[in-house]
Structure formats: structure tokens, C-alpha cells
N, C-alpha and C positions, 0 to 999 in steps of 0.2 A: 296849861296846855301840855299834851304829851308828844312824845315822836318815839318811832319804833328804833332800835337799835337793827345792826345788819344780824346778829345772832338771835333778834326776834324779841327782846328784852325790851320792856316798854317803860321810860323814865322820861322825867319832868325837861320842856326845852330848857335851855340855855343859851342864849344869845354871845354870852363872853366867848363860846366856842368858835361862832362863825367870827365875831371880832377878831380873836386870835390867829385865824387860820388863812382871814383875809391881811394882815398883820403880816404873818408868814409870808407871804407870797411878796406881798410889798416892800418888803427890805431884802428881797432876791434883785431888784428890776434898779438899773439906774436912778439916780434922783428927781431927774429932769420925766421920767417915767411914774413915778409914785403916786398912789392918791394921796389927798389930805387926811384926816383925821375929820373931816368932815363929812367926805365922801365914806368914808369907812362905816362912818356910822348910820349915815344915809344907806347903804347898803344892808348893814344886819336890818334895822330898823325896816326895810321894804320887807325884806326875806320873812321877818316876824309874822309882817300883817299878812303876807301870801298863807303863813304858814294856819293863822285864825281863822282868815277865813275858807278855810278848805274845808268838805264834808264828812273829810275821813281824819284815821290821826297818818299825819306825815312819817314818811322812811327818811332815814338819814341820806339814802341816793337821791330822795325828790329835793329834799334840803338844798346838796350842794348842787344840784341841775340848778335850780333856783339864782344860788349864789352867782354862778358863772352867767346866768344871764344877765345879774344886775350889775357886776364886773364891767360885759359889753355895755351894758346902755350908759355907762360913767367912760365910755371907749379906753380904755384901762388895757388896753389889749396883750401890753407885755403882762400883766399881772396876771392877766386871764392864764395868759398860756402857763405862765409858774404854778398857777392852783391847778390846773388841768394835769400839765406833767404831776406834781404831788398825788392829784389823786389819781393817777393810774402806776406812778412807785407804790402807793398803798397797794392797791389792787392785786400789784404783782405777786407784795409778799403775802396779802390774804390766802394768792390762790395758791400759795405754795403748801398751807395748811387751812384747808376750806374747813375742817367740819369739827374741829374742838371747840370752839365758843359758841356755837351752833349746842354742840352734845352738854357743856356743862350747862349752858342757860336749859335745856330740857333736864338734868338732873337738881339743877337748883328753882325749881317751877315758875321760872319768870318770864319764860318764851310765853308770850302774849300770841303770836301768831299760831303755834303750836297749838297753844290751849283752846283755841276756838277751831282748829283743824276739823276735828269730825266729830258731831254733836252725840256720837255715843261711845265714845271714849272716855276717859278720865286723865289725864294728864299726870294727877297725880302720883298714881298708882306705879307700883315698881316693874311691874310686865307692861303696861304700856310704855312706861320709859322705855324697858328694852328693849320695845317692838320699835320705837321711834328712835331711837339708839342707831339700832340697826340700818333705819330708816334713812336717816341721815349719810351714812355710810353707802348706801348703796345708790339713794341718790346722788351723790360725789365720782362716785365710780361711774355711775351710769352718764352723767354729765361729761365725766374726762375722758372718756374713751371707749362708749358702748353706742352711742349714737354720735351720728354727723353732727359737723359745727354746727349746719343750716337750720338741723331740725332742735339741737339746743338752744340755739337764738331766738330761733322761733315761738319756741315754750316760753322761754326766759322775755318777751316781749308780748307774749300774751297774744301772740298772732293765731295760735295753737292752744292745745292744752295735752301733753303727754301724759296721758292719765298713770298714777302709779310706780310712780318710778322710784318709790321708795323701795319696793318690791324688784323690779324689774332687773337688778342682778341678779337675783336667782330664775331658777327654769319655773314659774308659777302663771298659771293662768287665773278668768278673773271669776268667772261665775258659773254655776249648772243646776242642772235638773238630776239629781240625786236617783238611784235606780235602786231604791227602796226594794222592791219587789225583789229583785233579783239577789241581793243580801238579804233578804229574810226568807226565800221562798228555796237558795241555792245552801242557803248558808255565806258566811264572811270570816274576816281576819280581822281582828282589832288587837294592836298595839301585840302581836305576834301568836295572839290567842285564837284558836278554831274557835266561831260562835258558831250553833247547829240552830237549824231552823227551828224558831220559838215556839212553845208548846202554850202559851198562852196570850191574851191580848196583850197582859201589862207586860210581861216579856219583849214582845214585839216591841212598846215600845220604849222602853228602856234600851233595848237593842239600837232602835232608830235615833234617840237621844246620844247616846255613848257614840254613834257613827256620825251624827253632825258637828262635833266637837273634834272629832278627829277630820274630818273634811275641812272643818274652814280652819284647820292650822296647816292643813295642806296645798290654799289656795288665798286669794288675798279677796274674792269677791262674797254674793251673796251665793245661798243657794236654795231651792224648793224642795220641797217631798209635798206627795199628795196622801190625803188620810186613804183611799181605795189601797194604798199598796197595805194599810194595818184592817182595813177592813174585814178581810178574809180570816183572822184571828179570833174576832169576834167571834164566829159561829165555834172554832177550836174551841174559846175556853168556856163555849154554852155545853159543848158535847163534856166535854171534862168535867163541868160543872155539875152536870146531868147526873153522873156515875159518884160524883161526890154525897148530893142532896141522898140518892137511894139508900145507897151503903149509909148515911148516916143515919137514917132513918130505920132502916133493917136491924142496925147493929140497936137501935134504940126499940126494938119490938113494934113500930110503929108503919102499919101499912097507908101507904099513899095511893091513890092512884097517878094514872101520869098526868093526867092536868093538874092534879097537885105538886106532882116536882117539878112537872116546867114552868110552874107559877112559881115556886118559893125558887128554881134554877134562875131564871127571866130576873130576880128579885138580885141574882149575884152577881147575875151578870154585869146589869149596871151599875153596882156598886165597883167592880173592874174594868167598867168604861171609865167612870169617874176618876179610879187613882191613876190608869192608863193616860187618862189627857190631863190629870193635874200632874204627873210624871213629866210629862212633855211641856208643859210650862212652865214650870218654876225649873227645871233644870236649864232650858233654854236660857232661861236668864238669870241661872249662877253661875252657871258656866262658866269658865272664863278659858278661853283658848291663848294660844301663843301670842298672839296680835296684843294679847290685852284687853278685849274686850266680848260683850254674850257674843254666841254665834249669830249671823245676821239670815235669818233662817226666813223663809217664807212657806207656810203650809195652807196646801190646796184643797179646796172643797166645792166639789161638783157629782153631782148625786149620778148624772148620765154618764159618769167614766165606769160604772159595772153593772155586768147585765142587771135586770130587774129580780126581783124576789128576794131571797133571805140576804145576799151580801150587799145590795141596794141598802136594805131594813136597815139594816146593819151600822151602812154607812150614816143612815140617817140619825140612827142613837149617837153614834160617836159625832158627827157635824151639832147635834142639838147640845151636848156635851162642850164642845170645844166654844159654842159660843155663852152658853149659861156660867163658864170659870171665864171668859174673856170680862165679862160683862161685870162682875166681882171685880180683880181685877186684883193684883198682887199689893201686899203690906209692906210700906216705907217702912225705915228704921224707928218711925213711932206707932209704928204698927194700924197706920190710917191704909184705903187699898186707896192707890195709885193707879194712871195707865202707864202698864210696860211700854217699852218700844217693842222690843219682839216674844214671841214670834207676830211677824206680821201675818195678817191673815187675807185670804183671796175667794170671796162665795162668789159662784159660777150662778149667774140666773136663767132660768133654763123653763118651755112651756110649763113645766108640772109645778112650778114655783112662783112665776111672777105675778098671778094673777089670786084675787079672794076666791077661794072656792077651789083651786086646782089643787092638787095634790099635797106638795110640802112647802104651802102656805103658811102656817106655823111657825117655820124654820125660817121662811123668808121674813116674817114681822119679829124673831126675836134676830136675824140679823143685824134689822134696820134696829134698835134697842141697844145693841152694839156699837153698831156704828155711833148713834148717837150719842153713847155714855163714854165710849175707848177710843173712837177715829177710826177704827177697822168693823168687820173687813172692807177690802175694797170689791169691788165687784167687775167682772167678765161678764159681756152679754155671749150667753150661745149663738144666738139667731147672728148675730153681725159678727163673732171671729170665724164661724164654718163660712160669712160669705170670703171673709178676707183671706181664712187661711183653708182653702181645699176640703172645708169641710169638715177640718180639724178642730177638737177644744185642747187646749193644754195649757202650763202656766208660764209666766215669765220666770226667769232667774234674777233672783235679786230682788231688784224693785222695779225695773220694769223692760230688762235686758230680753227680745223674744228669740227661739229658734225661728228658723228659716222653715220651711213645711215640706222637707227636700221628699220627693218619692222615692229616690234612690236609697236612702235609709230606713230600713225595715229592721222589724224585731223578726224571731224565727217562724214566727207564725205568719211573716207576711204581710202585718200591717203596718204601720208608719211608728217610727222609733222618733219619740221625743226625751222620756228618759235618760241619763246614763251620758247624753249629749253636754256642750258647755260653750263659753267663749272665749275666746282666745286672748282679747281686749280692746281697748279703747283709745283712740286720736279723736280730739272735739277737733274743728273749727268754728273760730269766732266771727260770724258773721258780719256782727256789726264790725267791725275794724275792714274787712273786705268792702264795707259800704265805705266806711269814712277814706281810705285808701282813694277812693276813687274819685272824689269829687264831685259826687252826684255824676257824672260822665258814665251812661247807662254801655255805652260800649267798652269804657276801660273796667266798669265794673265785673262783666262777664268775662273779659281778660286776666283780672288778675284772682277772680273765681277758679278760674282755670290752673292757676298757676299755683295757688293754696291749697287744691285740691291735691294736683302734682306731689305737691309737698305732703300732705295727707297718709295718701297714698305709700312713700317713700317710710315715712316715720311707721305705720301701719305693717308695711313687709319688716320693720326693725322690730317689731313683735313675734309677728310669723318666727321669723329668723332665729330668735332667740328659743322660741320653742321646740323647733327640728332639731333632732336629734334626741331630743329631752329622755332619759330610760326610766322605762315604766318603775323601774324599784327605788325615785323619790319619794314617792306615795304610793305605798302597796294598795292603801286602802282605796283609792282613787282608780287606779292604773291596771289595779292585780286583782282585787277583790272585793269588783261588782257594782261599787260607785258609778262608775263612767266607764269600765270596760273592764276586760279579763283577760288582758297579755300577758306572756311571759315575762320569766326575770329577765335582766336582760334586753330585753325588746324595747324598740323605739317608741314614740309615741306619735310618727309622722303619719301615719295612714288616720289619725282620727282628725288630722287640720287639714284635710284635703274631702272635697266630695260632698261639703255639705255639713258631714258629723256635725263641724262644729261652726259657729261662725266667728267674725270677726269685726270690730262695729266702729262707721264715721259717724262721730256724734257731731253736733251742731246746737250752736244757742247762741240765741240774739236775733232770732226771725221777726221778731218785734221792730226793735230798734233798728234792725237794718232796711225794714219794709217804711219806718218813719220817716229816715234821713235820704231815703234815693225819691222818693213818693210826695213827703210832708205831708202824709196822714198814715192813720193807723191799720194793721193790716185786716181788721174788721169792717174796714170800710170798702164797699163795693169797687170804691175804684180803683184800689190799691190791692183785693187781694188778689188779682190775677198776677201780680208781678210776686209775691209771694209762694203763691203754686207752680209758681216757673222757679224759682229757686229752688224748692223742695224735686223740683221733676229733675232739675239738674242733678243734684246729689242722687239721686236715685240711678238717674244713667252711668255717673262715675262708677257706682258699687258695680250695678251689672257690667260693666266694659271691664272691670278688674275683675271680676267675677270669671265672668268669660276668659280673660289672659290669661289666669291663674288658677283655676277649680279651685280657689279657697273662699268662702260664700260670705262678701263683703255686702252689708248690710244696714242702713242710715238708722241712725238711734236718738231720740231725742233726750240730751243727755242730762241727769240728773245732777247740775252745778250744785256744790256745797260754799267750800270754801273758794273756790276757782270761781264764783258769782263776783266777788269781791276782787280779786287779784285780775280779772277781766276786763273791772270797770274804772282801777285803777290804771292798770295800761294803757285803755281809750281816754282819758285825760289828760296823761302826761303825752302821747302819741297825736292828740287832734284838742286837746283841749274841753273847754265845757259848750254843749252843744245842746240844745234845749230839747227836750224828750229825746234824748239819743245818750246824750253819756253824762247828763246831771246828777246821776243817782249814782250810791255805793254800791250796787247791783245791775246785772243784766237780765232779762228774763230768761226763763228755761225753756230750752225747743222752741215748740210754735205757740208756745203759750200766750194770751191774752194777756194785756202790761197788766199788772196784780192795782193800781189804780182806778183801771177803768168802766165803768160804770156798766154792767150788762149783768141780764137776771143768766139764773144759774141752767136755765133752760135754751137759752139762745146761746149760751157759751157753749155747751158741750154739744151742740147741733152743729156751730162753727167749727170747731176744733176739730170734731169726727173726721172732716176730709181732709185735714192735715196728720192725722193719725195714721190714716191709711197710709199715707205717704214716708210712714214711719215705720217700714216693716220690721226694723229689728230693734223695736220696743219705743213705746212712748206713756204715757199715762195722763189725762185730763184728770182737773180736780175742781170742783164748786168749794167757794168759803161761805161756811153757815155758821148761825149764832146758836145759842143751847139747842138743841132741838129734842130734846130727852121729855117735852110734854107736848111735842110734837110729831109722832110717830107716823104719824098721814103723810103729811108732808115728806117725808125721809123718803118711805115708798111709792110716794110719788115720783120722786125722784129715780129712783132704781128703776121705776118703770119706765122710766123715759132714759135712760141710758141702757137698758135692754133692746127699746127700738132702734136706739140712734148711735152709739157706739161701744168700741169693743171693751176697754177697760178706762177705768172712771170711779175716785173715789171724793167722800164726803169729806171740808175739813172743818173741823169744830177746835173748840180748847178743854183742856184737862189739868185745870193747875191746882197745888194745894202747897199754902204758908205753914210753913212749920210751926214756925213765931207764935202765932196769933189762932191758929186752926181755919185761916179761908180757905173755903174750896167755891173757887170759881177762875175768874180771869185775871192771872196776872196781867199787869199792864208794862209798856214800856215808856221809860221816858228817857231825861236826857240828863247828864249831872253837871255839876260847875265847869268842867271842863268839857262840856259840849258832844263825850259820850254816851253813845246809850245805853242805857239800862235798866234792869227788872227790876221789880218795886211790886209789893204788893199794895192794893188801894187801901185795902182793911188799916194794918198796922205802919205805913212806910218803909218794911223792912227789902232789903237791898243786896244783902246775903245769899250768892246764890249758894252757897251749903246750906242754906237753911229752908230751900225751898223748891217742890218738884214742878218743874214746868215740862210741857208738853206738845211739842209744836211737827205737825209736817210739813217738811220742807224740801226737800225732793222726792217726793214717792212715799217716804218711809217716816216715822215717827221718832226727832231726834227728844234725848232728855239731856244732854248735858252741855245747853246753847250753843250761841253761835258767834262768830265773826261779825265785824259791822257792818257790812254790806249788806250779809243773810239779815241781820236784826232788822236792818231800817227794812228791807223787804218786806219782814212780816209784821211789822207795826203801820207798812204804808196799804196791807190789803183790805181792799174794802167787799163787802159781804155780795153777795150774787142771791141769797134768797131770804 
């Protein structure tokens, strides 16, 4: 059996220790006061079996919670208090030096909790250390003296979740929508260099590459570009192309006419579409930015973002491109292809596509081909985000973070500015704990809803807060040149958190389990999901009433839990204990999601979930879990058709794994090992090495490759398939 150390270091129990420390405490306390040597042992001996059978591996703080309760039930009570003072003398001198044994266990790779922190990091690596280094450091800081007691308690209790706060001593926000266009069409600055507006496609986007790498070491979130803003290059380097093919032909005595050079031009050009978006993927993910890890990029494809005619065409070469190399698919270090995690991909389905027969039909069945070989892309229906958003299409940031559809934010020309826009960040509330708080007591429930919200809120403005005043020359390339806006040196960055620009997001998760435990049924059931829609409408009047106080455009996000799935569902056990479909599992669900157990085709899930999405204006994502489906292509588009009618974004999830060992390519499996955790195992060979093997799992939104935490694990070994 293991237990985690307070520095995150994961080693084998020890019983002699609780022995000892119950020992300690007992020859502090009068004679007539003392346990026996029986009791003593009675005591580790309980603490043992608590500790076996527990779901997860134990923290050395559940341990000694543990001890001091089995101290009481032996009424031992001067001892109690001698172990209790002990461990809060401990405590003192921890917090006197919170973060070296924290930082060395990250530089000696034995932080177990680190190491499953974010499934596309590497822990090993020496920039990730630093990033986490750093991490560490600034989380300390931000704990001692940049936020309220209330709202650190709160996190540190799991009542919340302060997203980021490794980040959060610096001036950094979390996510945006990239103004591609306006850095390639104005010209930009990178790393102090004029770049002039690209004279060819693969220019452009080498440009676009070299700018995302400088973006997310400027920011700690995800961010989009849409292929429309390199679209317009295409036609450049066909005209360039054009003048190249004659002159070589002239120079070679050899007359053409012009459908002969626009045919052997046509022939170059897509040979420069191809290196143009093989440029853009395999950079994407060499990249390696400040954080440590690829940029977490998401690239948009929607044929109706440019008028029709040759830059439509256009776009459409480059979309049929960017999915004919997805679908390949990049070469592990044995040179087999793999699926990447990024860049993630986003096809927008739209009349001229969804249907056999309409227009870029084609495109839309080598999507689904995609999807079902790589897990991307995900898909946007046109027809349901113009109803949600004004009529608007555009993409998420990140994974599934959306703007607001403000009218007050216009480009120059007067139409609505999504671009160039971003978010500010992130405060979760954990639902389920507001349910268990309560008692099932439906009117203290909505009381202390109130009250967490309050708290939300407060924690939320400590964002805000910390961004006012921020001067635009942290990030020239961001702030100065053309990313997200074009202020002066100098100049603040306050006028873009006000008004819309940007928003600001209350996430939520555990609509499940808090719908189970005030109801006792599930929130897919008729009777239950009215009280679920009334939660979701709640949060939504908090945003708009803060909204309204403040013009900063506070907006309900359903939040994509990683490792905070885990650390959530830990807190609800040690806070209410184990409670049957409510806090039994190492996991809580995400947003409104459907429990990942639950028995429903992949058709009536995401009919369900659609009206909980809406209720998710500032970003949400449904997903179906499917088995291979790559000799099933009907099926996929069937699917996509029916998330075109019925909601706004919605993606496929499949598996992607290949054994180094052995050569499997199929489904790694999970199991459990002697000590009762989980893990990966290929069926083929038994091999158990995760260096020796690529797996591929989505798990919030996005496609992680370098596992997970046990909570996320048991999650996705407990999901069961919807089609």
C-alpha cells in the first residue's frame, strides 16, 4: 500500500510511524491518562484497515485525521490534544518554509501528484520543472498574501477551485482568440523583429506558427486561430506562382498557353498548401514554449467565415489539407504515426456540408475519417450557435472557453469582433459539496448556493484585480502587435476587461452528483431535471447581476476538471464521507455532464445535454464515447448530423493507443496492480511502462498523452460507450 507524502512523493505505508507518533503523544499525558500498548496498537491497526480500504492512495493529512479520530473513540482525550498540538507545531514550522520539499521532490521526479497534474506535460523534462518550479513559488505567494484567508480555505477545502494559481503572481490571463489576420494582413513584431506582411502561403504560416509559441509563453491558457485568416495567401502565392511557371518556361523556349500554366501553377500551389499545414503541425507540436510544454492551440475551420468564390476555394484546399495530415497523423520515436494531442481541431458544419449531395460533402466525410482515426475534429453546428449566439459563428478559446456575442465590440468595419478578444479566468464552484452542505434541506441548499456564489464572485474580482493596471509592454506581441490589440507602450490594459472585450468565467461541476444527492435520482430523469435547470438558471442570473454591477462580462462555463476531478472528490469524502452515487468515486463529473456510467445511446445524450449547454454561455462541450468506428463512417456522419440539428459544439470520443513493446495498435486497457492502483497494461504483451507506450485519451475537451491522476483514470476506464 502507498500514501502520498505532503511534498507529493509517493512511498510505501508504514505503520511503525503512526505507532511512534501515537507513542509520542502518550508519554506527554499523565500515567493515569495513557493508553496501553494495546490500545496503541488497536489504533494503528484500525488506521491500516481505513487506510486499505480506501479508493484512492491516502495523504499523510487523511492519515493523521484518521488517527485523531481513533485517539477519541479509545477517549484518550489528553492524548488527542498532545497529537493535535504536535501536529499544528508541525504545521507552523512547514509554513514557515512552504515550498522546498515541494520544489526538490519536482526536481528529483518523485512528486506523484505533479506528475499526473496535466496529461500534456512531461514532468520530466527540465522546462517543465522550471515552469513548475516557478509554479510552486507563485502558488506560495499567492496563498500568503494575494488572496483572502476565506477564498484560500475555500480552494484548499475543495469548496472552490482557484484555477491557476501557479500563474497568478504574474499579470497573465488565461485564454483567446488569436487576431491572425491583423498580424499577417498589418504586419507584427516577434521577439523584437518587424515581420512584413507574408508574401506567400507557407510564409504566412510559418509566421502564424512562430506567433503561437510566442503567445502561449505570454499567457497560461489555450488559444485558436482560424485557417480564413491564411486563407487569403493562397490566392498570393497562386499569383506568384503564376509569374514563376511562365518565366520558367520562356526562359526554357517553351510556349504555354494559360491553361497550361494555371494547371502546372494549380499543381504548386498545392504542393505549398501541403508544406504550409505540414509546417503548422509538426511545429505545433515541437514547439516547446516557456510552460514546458507544445502550444495548446486550437485551429478553426468553417468554410462560411469568407465570402464565396476563389478565397472560399481556397479555404477549402487548405481545410481538405489540414485534415488529410491529421488523419496520417505524426511519427513516435519508432517512427510508427501516432495521434498528436494538438493542434486540436474545430470543423464548423454548415448547409453546404452536412448533407450527401450539398456542396463540401467530401470534406465533411473525410472529417468524419478523422475523427474517427485521431478523436478530432470536434464539430460546431452553424444552424444552432447563430440561434444561441446573435447569429454569430466563431470559435472557442482553448477547449471550450466562449466569447460573449457583445454588439458593442466591433471590428472597424462595423461588424462584430470576436478575434484579438480573450479571458480573463477562472473560479469553479463545486456543486456537489453545496448539495452535501445542505442536508438535502432544499431551502438551505439555495441559501448557501448563495453564499458560495458570494464567495465566487469575491475570488473572481481577485482576478479582475490583479489584471488592472497590467502594461501592455509584458507582451508586446499580445498587447502591442496585433494578437489581442495595438496599445501603446506604456498604456494599461484596463479598457480591454471592461465592456465585454473580454470575459470572465464561473465555472461549475458536479451538476450530476448534486442533482443525485438533493433528488435521489439522476438529472436525466424527468423528475429531477427541473431542479437541475433551476441551478443552471441560478448561475446564470449571478453572472448577469455581476455583469450589470460591474461591465465586466461574467459568464457560466462548464468547467473542464483535470486533475481538480480528483482533489474534488477527495474533499467530498473526507468533508461528508462516502455517499452512494454522490461521492463513491475518485472523480466528479464535468459541468452538466451525463455520470460517464450511465447507460444512454449517444443520440439521446447530446439531445439532453443541448439545453444544458445553452445555459453555458461562456463555453461548454458535449461528447459521445464510441468504439473503433474507422469501418464505420455512416455511423460517424450520422452522428454529426445530428449534432448539426440539435446542438452547438459536440465531439466523438474513440481510442488511439500503440505498445512500443510488442507493436499493438489498438486499446490499451486499464487495470489495477497489487497495490490496488490503476494502471495501463497493454492486453497484447502485459507491458505496463508508460515510457514505453503512447496512449490517447480525451478528457476534458482536449486529447491528453501523458496520463492521468486516479481519479481521471478510474473515470475513463469506468466509461461506458453511448453508440
Amino acid at each position: 500500500m502507498k500514501i502520498i507524502k505532503r511534498s507529493g512523493t509517493e512511498v510505501g505505508f508504514d505503520i511503525t510511524k503512526i505507532i511512534n507518533a501515537v507513542q509520542k503523544a502518550n508519554r506527554e499525558v499523565p500515567e493515569t491518562e495513557r493508553l496501553t500498548a494495546e490500545q496503541v496498537d488497536s489504533i494503528s491497526n484500525n488506521v491500516e484497515e481505513l487506510c486499505v480500504g480506501m479508493s484512492h492512495t491516502p495523504s499523510v493529512e487523511e492519515i493523521q485525521d484518521m488517527v485523531e479520530i481513533q485517539i477519541m473513540k479509545e477517549k484518550a482525550f489528553e492524548v488527542a490534544k498532545k497529537y493535535i498540538t504536535y501536529r499544528y507545531k508541525r504545521a507552523l514550522i512547514r509554513k514557515s518554509n512552504t515550498t522546498d520539499e515541494q520544489i526538490m521532490s519536482l526536481i528529483e521526479c518523485n512528486n506523484e501528484e505533479v506528475k499526473q497534474e496535466n496529461s500534456n506535460k512531461n514532468p520530466v523534462v527540465n522546462s517543465v520543472q522550471r515552469d513548475y518550479m516557478a509554479g510552486e513559488v507563485s502558488k506560495d505567494i499567492t496563498k500568503r498574501f494575494l488572496l483572502p484567508e476565506d477564498i484560500v480555505k475555500a480552494h484548499e477545502e475543495g469548496v472552490i477551485h482557484f484555477h491557476d494559481s501557479d500563474y497568478f503572481a504574474q499579470h497573465m490571463h488565461n485564454c483567446c482568440l488569436v487576431n491572425l489576420e491583423d498580424m499577417l494582413q498589418n504586419g507584427t513584431v516577434i521577439s523584437e523583429t518587424m515581420i512584413d506582411r507574408p508574401k506567400s502561403f507557407s510564409t504566412a504560416c510559418n509566421i502564424a506558427t512562430q506567433s503561437i509559441a510566442q503567445i502561449a509563453s505570454s499567457q497560461y491558457g489555450g488559444q485558436s486561430i482560424t485557417l480564413s485568416h491564411l486563407a487569403p495567401f493562397v490566392d498570393i502565392s497562386r499569383q506568384k506562382l503564376r509569374r514563376i511557371v511562365t518565366k520558367e518556361y520562356q526562359d526554357a523556349g517553351i510556349d504555354l498557353d494559360e491553361e497550361q500554366i494555371n494547371t502546372i501553377a494549380e499543381m504548386r500551389v498545392q504542393e505549398e498548401i501541403e508544406r504550409g499545414v505540414q509546417m503548422i503541425q509538426y511545429q505545433v507540436i515541437t514547439l516547446m514554449t516557456t510552460n514546458g510544454q507544445a502550444p495548446f492551440v486550437t485551429v478553426f475551420m468553417y468554410l462560411n467565415e469568407v465570402p464565396e468564390g476563389r478565397t472560399r476555394d481556397d479555404l477549402a484546399l487548405v481545410i481538405k489539407e489540414m485534415l488529410r495530415q491529421r488523419i496520417l497523423g505524426v511519427k513516435n520515436e519508432k517512427g510508427i504515426y501516432i495521434t498528436p494531442a494538438f493542434p486540436k481541431l474545430i470543423y464548423v458544419l454548415e448547409e453546404d456540408n452536412i448533407r450527401e449531395g450539398s456542396r463540401y460533402w467530401e470534406i465533411t466525410k473525410l472529417a468524419a475519417q478523422c475523427t474517427a482515426k485521431r478523436m478530432v475534429p470536434d464539430y460546431i453546428s452553424e444552424k444552432v450557435m447563430k440561434e444561441l449566439k446573435d447569429g454569430w459563428v466563431y470559435p472557442c478559446m482553448g477547449c471550450r472557453s466562449f466569447l460573449t456575442s457583445e454588439a458593442n465590440v466591433l471590428n472597424e468595419d462595423g461588424t462584430r469582433k470576436f478575434y484579438g478578444r480573450f479571458n480573463q479566468g477562472v473560479v469553479t464552484l463545486n456543486l456537489v459539496d453545496v448539495a452535501c452542505s445542505s442536508g438535502r434541506d432544499l431551502d438551505k441548499f439555495w441559501e448557501i448556493l448563495d453564499e458560495r456564489l458570494e464567495l465566487c464572485y469575491r475570488a473572481l474580482m481577485c482576478r479582475h484585480n490583479r489584471l488592472k493596471g497590467t502594461l501592455s509592454d509584458v507582451a508586446p506581441i499580445l498587447w502591442q502587435n496585433g494578437a489581442l490589440a495595438r496599445l501603446k507602450k506604456g498604456e494599461t490594459i484596463d479598457k480591454l476587461l471592461f465592456g465585454g472585450y473580454s470575459t470572465i468565467s464561473l465555472g461549475y461541476a458536479g451538476l450530476c452528483e448534486c442533482t443525485r444527492y438533493m433528488t435521489g435520482k439522476s438529472h436525466t430523469d424527468p423528475v429531477a431535471t427541473p431542479f437541475a435547470l433551476q441551478v443552471m438558471e441560478k448561475l446564470n442570473e449571478a453572472c448577469a447581476k455581476w455583469r450589470k454591477d460591474t461591465n465586466i462580462a461574467f459568464s457560466l462555463y462548464g468547467t473542464p476538471l483535470e486533475s481538480t476531478t480528483y482533489k474534488f472528490a477527495k474533499s467530498l469524502k473526507k468533508r461528508f464521507g462516502v455517499i452512494e452515487g454522490v461521492t463513491d468515486k475518485n472523480y466528479i463529473t464535468n459541468s452538466y455532464h451525463v455520470h460517464v456510467t450511465e447507460e444512454i445511446d449517444a443520440f439521446s445524450k447530446l439531445s439532453f445535454e443541448s439545453q444544458f449547454q445553452k445555459l453555458s454561455p461562456g463555453g461548454a462541450v458535449s461528447y459521445v464515447e464510441v468504439p473503433n468506428m474507422q469501418n464505420n463512417i455512416e455511423a460517424v456522419l450520422t452522428v454529426m448530423q445530428h449534432i448539426y440539428d440539435n446542438i452547438m459544439y459536440a465531439e466523438l470520443n474513440t481510442k488511439s493507443d500503440y505498445c512500443q513493446k510488442c507493436g499493438f495498435d489498438g486499446e490499451i486497457q486499464i487495470t489495477q496492480d497489487e497495490d490496488g492502483k490503476l494502471v495501463w497494461e497493454c492486453p497484447c504483451c502485459g507491458n505496463r511502462d508508460q515510457n514505453t507506450m503512447n496512449v490517447a485519451r480525451r478528457t476534458c475537451g482536449y486529447i491528453g498523452t501523458q496520463f492521468w491522476n486516479q481519479g481521471r483514470t478510474q473515470e475513463i476506464r469506468e466509461r461506458v460507450l453511448h453508440l
